[in-house]
C-alpha positions, 0 to 999 in steps of 0.5 A: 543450496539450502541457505540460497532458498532460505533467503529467498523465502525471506526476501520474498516474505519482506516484499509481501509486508511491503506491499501490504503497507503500501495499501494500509488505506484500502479500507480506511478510505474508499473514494468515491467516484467523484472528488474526495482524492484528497482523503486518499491522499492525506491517509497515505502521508500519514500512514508515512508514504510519498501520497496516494491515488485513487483507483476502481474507488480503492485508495492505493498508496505509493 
């Protein structure tokens, strides 16, 4: 039983870590309101992601 939860604190402490990466532009590049959708999406490629959208003038990379 003790192993079980273990292992599900561990799993659930990778899940974090990967959301974390996954927003490794927020503060690199807000968007502005208007255009600039391209920086997101060339911070998210070089941070190693598929691309990036821009949402409430936050990049998020997917």
């Amino acid at each position: 039983m003790k192993v079980l939860i273990l292992i599900m604190i561990i799993a659930s402490l990778m899940i974090m870590g990967v959301e974390m990466d996954r927003d490794s532009c927020v503060d690199k590049s807000r968007c502005a309101k208007y255009g600039y959708y391209q920086e997101c999406q060339d911070c998210c490629k070089n941070a190693g992601h598929n691309g990036g959208t821009c949402m409430f003038f936050k990049c998020k990379c997917a």
